[in-house]
C-alpha beads as a LAMMPS data file, in Angstrom:
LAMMPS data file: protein, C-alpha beads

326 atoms
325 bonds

1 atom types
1 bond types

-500.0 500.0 xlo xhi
-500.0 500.0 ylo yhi
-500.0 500.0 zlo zhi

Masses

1 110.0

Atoms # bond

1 1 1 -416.110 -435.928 -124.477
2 1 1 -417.980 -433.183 -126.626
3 1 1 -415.777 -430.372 -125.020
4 1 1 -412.724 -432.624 -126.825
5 1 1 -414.689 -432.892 -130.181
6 1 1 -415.239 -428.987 -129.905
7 1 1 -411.576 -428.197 -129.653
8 1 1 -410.358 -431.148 -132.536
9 1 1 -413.219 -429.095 -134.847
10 1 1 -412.186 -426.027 -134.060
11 1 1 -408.422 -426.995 -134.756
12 1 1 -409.260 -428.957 -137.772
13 1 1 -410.888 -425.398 -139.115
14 1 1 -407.422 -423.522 -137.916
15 1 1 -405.220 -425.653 -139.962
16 1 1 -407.227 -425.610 -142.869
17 1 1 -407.327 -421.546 -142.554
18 1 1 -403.567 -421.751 -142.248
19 1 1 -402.998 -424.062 -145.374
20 1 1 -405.405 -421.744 -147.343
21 1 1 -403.459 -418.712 -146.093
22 1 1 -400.086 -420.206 -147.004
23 1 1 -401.178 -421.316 -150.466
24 1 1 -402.327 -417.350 -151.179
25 1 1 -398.524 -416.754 -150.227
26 1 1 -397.061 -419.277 -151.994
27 1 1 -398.968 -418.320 -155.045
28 1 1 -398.389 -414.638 -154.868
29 1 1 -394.748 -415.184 -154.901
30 1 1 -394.716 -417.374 -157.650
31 1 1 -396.869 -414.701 -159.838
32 1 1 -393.292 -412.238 -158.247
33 1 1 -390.611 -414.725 -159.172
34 1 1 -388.773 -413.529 -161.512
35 1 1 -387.992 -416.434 -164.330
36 1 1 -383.963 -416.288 -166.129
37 1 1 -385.108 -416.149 -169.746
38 1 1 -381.627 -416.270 -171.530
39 1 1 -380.348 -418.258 -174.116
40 1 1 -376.288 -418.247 -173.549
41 1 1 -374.667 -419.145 -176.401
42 1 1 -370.885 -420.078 -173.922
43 1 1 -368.155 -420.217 -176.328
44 1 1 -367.256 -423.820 -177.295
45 1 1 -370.111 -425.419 -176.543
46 1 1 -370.916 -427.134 -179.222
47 1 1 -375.154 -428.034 -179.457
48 1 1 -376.563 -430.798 -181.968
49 1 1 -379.972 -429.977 -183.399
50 1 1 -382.166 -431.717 -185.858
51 1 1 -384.262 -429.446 -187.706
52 1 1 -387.466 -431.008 -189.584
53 1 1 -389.861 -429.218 -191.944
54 1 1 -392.948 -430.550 -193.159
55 1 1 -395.209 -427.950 -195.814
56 1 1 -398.230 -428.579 -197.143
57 1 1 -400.327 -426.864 -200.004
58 1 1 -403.115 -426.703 -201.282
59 1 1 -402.773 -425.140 -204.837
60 1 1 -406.361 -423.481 -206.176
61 1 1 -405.845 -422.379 -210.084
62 1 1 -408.590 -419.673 -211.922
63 1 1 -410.528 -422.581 -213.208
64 1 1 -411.124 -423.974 -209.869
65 1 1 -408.800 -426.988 -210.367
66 1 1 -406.699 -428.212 -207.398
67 1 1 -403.348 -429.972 -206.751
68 1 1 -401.798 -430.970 -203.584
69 1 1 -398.237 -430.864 -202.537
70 1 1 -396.263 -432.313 -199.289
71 1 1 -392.768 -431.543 -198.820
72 1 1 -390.837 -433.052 -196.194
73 1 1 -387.174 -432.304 -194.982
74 1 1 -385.194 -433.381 -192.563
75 1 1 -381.398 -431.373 -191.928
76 1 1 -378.717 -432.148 -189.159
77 1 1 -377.011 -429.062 -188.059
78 1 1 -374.503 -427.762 -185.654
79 1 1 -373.955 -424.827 -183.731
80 1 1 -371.395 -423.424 -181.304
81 1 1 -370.436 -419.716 -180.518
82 1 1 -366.594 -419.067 -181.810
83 1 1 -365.652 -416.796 -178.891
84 1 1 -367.002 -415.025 -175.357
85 1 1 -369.550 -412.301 -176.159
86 1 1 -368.055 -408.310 -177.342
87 1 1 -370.453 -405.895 -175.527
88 1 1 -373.160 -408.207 -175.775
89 1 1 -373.133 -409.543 -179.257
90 1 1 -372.214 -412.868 -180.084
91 1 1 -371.217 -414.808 -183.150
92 1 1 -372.611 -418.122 -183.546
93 1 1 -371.573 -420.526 -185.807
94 1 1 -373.625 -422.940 -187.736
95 1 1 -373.198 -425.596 -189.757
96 1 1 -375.513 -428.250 -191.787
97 1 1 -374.034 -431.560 -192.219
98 1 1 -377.093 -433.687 -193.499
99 1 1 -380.107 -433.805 -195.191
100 1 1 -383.055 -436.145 -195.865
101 1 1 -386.054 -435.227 -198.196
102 1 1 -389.517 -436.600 -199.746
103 1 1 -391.778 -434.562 -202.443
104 1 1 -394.901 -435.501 -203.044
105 1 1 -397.369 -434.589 -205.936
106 1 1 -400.200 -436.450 -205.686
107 1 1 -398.864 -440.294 -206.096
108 1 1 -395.501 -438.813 -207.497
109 1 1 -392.899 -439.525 -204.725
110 1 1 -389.182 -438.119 -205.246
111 1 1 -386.575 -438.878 -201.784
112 1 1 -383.428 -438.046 -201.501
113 1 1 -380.360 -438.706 -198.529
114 1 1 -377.424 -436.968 -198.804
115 1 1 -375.673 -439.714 -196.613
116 1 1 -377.204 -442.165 -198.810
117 1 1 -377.480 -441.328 -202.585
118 1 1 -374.465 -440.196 -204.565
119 1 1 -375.960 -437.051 -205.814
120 1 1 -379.137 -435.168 -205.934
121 1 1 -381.815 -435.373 -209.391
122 1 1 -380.448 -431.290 -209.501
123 1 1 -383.386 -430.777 -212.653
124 1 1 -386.210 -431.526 -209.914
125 1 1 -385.641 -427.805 -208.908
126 1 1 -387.241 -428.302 -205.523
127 1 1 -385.053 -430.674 -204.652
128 1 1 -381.892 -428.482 -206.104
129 1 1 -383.231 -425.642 -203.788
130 1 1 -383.749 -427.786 -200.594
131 1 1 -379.758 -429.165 -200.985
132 1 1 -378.357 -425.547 -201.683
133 1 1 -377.964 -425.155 -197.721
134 1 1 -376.165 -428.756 -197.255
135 1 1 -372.418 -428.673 -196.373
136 1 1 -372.428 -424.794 -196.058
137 1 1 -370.912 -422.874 -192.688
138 1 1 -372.352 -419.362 -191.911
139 1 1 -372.345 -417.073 -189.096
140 1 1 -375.230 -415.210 -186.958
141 1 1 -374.231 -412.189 -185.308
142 1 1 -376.949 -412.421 -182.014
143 1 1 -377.642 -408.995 -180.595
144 1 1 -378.160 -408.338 -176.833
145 1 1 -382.005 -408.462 -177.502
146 1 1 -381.728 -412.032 -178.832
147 1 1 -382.430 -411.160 -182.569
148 1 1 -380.049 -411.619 -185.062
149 1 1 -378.515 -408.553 -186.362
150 1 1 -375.880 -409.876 -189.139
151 1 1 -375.921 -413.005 -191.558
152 1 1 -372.599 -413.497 -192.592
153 1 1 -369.497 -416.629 -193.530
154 1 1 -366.080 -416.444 -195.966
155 1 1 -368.195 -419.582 -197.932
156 1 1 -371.075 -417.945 -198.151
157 1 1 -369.966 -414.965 -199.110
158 1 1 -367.671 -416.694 -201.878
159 1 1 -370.709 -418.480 -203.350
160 1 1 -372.543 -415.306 -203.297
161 1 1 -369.964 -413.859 -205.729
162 1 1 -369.100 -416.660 -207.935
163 1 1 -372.736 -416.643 -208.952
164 1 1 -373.400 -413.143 -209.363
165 1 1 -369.888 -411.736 -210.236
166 1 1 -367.753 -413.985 -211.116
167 1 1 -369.494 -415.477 -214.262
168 1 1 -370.248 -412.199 -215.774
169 1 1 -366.924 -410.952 -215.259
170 1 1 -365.414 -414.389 -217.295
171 1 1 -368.461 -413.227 -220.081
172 1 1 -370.417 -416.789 -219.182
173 1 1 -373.991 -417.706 -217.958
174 1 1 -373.113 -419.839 -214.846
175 1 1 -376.501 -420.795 -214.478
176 1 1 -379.859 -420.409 -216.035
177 1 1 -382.061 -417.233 -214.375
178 1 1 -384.425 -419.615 -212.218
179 1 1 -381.370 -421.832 -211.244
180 1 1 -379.425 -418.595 -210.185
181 1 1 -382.643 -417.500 -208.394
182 1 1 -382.427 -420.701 -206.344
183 1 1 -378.619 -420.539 -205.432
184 1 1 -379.040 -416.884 -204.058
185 1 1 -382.246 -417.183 -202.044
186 1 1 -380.919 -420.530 -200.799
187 1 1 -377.875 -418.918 -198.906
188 1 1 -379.215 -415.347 -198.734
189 1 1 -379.518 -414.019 -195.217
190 1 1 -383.379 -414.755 -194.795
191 1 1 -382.828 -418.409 -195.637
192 1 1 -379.995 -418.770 -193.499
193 1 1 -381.615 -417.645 -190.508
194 1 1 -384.601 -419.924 -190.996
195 1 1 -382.307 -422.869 -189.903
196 1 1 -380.206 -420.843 -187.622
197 1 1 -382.091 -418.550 -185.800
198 1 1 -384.190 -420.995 -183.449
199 1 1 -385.902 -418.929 -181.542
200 1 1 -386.962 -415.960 -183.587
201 1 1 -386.075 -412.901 -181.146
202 1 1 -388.600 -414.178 -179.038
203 1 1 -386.495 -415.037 -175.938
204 1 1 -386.512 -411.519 -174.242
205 1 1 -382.654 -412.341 -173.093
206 1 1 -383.842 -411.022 -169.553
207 1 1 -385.788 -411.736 -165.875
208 1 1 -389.982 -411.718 -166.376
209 1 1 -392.265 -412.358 -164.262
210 1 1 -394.414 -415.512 -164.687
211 1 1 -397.903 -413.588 -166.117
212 1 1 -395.365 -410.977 -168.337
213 1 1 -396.612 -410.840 -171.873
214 1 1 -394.392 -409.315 -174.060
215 1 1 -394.165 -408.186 -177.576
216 1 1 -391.705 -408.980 -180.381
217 1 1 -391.617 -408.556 -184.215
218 1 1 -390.744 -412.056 -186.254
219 1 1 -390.183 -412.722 -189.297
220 1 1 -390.696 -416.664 -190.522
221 1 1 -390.442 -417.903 -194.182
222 1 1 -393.620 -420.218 -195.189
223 1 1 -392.509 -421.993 -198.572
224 1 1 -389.686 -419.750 -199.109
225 1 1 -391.683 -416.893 -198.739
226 1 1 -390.664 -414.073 -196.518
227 1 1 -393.472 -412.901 -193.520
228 1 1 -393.254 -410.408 -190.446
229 1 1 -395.540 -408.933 -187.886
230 1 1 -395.970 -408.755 -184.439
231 1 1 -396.375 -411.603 -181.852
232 1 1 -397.155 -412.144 -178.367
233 1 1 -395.140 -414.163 -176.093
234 1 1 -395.760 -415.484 -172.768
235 1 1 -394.068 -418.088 -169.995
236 1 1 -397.014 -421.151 -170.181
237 1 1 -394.777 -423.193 -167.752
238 1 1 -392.306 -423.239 -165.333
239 1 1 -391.031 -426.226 -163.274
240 1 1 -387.008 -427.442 -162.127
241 1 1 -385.539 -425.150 -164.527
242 1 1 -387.072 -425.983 -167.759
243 1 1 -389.277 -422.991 -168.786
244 1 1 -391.847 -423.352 -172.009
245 1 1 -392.456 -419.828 -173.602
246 1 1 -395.282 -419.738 -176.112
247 1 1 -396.405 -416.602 -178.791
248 1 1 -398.600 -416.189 -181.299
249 1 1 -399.419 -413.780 -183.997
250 1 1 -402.743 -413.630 -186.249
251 1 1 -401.304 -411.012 -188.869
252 1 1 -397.959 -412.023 -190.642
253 1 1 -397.972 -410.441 -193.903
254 1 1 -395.605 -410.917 -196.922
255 1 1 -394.375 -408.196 -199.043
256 1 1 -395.145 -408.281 -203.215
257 1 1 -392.358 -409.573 -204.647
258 1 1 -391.173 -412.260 -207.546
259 1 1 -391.006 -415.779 -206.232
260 1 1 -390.369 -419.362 -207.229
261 1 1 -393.157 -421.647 -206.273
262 1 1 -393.142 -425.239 -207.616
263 1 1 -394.193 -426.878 -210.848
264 1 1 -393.256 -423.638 -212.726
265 1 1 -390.279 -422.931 -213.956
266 1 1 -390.117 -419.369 -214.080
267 1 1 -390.265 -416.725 -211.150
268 1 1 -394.092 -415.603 -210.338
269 1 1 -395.719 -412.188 -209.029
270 1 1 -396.480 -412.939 -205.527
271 1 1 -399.631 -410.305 -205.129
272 1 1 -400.293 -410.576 -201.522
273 1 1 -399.824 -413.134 -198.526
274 1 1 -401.386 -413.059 -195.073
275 1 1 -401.244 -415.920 -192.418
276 1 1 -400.796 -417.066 -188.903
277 1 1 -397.378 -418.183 -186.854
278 1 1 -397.340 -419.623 -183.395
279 1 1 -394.099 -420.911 -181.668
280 1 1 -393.646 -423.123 -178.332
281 1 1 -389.537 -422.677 -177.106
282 1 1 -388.362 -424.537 -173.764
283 1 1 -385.471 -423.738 -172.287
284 1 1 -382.973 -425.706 -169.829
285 1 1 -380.207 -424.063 -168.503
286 1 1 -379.872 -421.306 -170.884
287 1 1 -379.869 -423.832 -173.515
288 1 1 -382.520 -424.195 -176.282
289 1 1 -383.677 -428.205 -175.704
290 1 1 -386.509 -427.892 -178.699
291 1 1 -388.722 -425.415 -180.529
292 1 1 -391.783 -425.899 -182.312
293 1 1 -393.528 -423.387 -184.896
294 1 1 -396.479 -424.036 -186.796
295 1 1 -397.519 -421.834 -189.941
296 1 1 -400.460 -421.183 -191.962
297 1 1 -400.748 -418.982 -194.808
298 1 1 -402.894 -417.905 -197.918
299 1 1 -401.088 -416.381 -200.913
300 1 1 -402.069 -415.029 -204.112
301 1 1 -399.717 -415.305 -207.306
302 1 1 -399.621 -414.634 -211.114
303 1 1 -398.138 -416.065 -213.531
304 1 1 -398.692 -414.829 -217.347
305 1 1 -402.761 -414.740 -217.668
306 1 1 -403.002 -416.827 -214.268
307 1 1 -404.068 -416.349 -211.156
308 1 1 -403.900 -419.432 -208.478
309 1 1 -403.965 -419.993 -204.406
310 1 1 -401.542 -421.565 -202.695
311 1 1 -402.990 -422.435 -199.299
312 1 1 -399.797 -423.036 -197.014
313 1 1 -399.308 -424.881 -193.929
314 1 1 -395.598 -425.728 -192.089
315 1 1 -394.817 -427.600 -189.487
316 1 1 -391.123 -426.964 -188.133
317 1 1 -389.044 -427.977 -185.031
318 1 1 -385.838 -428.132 -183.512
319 1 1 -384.674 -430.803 -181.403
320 1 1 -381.559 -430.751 -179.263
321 1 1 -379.886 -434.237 -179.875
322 1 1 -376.378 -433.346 -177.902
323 1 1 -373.766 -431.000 -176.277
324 1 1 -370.179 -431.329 -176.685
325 1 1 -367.425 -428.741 -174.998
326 1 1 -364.685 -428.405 -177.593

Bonds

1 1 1 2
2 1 2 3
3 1 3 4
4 1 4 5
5 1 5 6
6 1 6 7
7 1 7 8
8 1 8 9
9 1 9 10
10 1 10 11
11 1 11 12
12 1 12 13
13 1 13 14
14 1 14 15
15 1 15 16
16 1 16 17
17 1 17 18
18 1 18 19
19 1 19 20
20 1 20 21
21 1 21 22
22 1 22 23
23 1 23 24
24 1 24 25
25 1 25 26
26 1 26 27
27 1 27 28
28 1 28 29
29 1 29 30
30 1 30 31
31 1 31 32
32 1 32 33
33 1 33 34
34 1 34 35
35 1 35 36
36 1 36 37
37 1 37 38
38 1 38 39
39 1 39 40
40 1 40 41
41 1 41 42
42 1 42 43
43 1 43 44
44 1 44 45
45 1 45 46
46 1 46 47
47 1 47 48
48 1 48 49
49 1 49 50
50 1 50 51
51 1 51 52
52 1 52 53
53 1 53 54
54 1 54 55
55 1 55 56
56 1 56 57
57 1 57 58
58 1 58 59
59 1 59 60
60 1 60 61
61 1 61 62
62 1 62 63
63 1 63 64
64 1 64 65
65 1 65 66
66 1 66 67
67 1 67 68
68 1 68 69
69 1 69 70
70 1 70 71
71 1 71 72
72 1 72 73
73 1 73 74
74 1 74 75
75 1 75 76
76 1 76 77
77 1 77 78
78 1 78 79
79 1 79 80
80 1 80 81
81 1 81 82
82 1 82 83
83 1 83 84
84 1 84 85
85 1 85 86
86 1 86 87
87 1 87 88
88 1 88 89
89 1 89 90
90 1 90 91
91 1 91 92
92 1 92 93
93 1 93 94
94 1 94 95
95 1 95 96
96 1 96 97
97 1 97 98
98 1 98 99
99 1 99 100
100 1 100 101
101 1 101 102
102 1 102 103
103 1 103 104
104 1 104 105
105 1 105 106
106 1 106 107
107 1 107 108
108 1 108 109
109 1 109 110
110 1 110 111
111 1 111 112
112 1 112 113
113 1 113 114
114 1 114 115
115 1 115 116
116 1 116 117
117 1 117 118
118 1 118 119
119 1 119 120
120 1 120 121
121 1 121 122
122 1 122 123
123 1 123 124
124 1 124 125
125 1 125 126
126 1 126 127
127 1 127 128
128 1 128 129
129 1 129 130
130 1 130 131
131 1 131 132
132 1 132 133
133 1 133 134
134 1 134 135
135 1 135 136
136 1 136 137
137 1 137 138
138 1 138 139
139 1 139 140
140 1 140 141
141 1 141 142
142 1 142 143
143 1 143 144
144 1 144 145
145 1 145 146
146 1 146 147
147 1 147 148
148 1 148 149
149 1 149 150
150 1 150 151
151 1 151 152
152 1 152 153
153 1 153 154
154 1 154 155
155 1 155 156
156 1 156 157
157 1 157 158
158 1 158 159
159 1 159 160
160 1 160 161
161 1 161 162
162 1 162 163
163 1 163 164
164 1 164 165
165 1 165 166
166 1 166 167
167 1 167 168
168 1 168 169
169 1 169 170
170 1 170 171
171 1 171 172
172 1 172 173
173 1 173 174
174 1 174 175
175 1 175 176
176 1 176 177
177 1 177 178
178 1 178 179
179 1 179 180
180 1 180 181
181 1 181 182
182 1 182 183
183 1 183 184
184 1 184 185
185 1 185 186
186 1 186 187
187 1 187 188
188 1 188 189
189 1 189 190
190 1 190 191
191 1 191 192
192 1 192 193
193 1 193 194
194 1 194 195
195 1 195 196
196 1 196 197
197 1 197 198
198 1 198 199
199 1 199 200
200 1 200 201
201 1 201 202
202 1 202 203
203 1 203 204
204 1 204 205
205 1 205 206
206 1 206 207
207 1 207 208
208 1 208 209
209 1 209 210
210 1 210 211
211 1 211 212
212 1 212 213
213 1 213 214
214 1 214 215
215 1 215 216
216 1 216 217
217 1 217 218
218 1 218 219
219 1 219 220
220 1 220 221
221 1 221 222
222 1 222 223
223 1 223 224
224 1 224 225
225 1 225 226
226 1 226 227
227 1 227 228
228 1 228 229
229 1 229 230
230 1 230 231
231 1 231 232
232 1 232 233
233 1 233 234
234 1 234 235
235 1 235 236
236 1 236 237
237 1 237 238
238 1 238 239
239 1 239 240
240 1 240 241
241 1 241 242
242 1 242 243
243 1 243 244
244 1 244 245
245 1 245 246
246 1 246 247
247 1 247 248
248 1 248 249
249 1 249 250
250 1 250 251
251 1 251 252
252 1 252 253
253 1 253 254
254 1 254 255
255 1 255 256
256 1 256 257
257 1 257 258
258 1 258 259
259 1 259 260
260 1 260 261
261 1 261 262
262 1 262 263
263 1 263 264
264 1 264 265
265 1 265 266
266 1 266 267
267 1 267 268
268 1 268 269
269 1 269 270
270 1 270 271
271 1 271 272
272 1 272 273
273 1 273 274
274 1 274 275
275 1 275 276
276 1 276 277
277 1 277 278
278 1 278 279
279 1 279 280
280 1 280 281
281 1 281 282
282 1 282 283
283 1 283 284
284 1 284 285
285 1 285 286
286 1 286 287
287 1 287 288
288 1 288 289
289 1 289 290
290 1 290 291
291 1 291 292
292 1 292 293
293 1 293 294
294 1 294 295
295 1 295 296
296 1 296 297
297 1 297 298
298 1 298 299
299 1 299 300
300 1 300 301
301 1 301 302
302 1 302 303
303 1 303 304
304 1 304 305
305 1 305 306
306 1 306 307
307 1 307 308
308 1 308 309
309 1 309 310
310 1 310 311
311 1 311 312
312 1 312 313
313 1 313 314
314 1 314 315
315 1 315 316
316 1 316 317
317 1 317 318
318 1 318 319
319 1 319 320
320 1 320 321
321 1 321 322
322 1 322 323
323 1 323 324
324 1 324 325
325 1 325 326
């Protein structure tokens, strides 16, 4: 009887050798697999999104005083590429149907639906800003690295000039400096692509290996301010076709410039800006299913003899809601 318990032992140690062995395998080859990171864009397929934005700040003046803002918005938006790609590029179309918004200062509460109220309070110039985007049709031009290399659209383009040409030319002030400020950085390229450009370049359009880390320049907008650097991007998970990519970047910067930030009515001196971006894409099937970016950034500004802080942080997202093949 011991000479049988001997031999079960011994092949109770052999199997578990042999499972150990095979697991080494199995996990080398998954650290070889090579993952399809592509988003397709096929021509007439049609993709349903809901795209939510929620900003908060935190608004520090010279004399110490605070104020706190929360912003939330809410847009339904389409997109489908027009056509088969052209040596790699590919035009997608976009359009935002819908909109949904709250403001609030402090106990101060203004909400808006464009599928609900007849028309938007157009002198609460936040609100004008966030509705400049409704009801408009533009075009991305998606290189074959996955960034967008043209921002472009017949309406767009027409609104562009009837605010900056066409009124001049007829020897009339269409609109007031800040409210022409608003109409032009609501459909100007940068804006555009922060509701159409879901994933940010980040998508490296090719095969990677599951422990790749890869680097790609973003730019995000935080408050309708423009930031870029450098993030890094990784696969975090991988599992029946559905791949999560993360990155991350500790130094966005934004450039000086003249902004509008709200509760003034006139353009500021944005001094400097420096924060934090961090994205989480999945993918299904070459399709974008959601995206999630979180921002954070600190920002100095003038106005006249002040100085104030606006301490920034957005939460935005994507979510696919539905396909249709037209």
């Amino acid at each position: 009887m011991s000479s049988i318990y001997f031999r079960l032992f011994f092949a109770a140690i052999a199997v578990c050798f042999a499972s150990a062995n095979d697991g080494v395998a199995q996990s080398n080859n998954q650290t070889d697999t090579l993952y399809p990171l592509y988003v397709s864009h096929r021509a007439g397929n049609l993709h349903n999104y809901v795209f939510k934005e929620e900003t908060t700040i935190n608004r520090v003046h010279s004399d110490s005083s605070m104020r706190n803002l929360k912003r939330e918005i809410t847009y339904f938006l389409s997109q489908v590429a027009l056509k088969p790609s052209e040596d790699g590029f590919i035009t997608v179309q976009t359009t935002i149907d819908s909109m949904l918004y709250r403001f609030a200062d402090g106990p101060s509460i203004i909400e808006y639906s464009s599928m609900r109220d007849a028309k938007p309070n157009l002198q609460f110039l936040d609100l004008a800003y966030a509705t400049v985007p409704v009801n408009r049709t533009f075009e991305t031009v998606i290189s074959p690295y996955g960034d967008v290399a043209e921002v472009k659209g017949e309406a767009v383009d027409w609104l562009r000039n009837y605010v900056t040409v066409e009124g001049q030319e007829k020897g009339v002030d269409i609109l007031a400096p800040i409210q022409k400020y608003l109409w032009l950085d609501g459909i100007s390229d940068n804006n555009l692509k922060h509701f159409g450009d879901l994933t940010k370049g980040i998508i490296p359009n090719g095969k990677v290996k599951r422990d790749s880390v890869w680097n790609r320049d973003v730019s995000v907008r935080m408050n309708s301010i423009d930031f870029s650097g450098p993030v890094k991007a990784n696969i975090s998970s991988a599992k029946d076709g559905i791949y999560r990519i993360e990155a991350a970047s500790d130094g966005v910067v934004a450039r000086p410039a003249d902004i509008r930030v709200y509760g003034i009515t006139e353009l500021v001196k944005l001094n400097s800006g420096k924060g934090k971006a961090s994205f989480s894409i999945e993918l299904n099937d070459d399709d974008v299913r959601r995206v999630e970016a979180d921002y954070t950034s600190s920002i100095s500004a003038t106005i006249k003899n002040e100085t104030f802080t606006d301490n920034i942080s957005t939460h935005l997202s994507w979510t696919l809601t539905g396909q249709t093949q037209w």
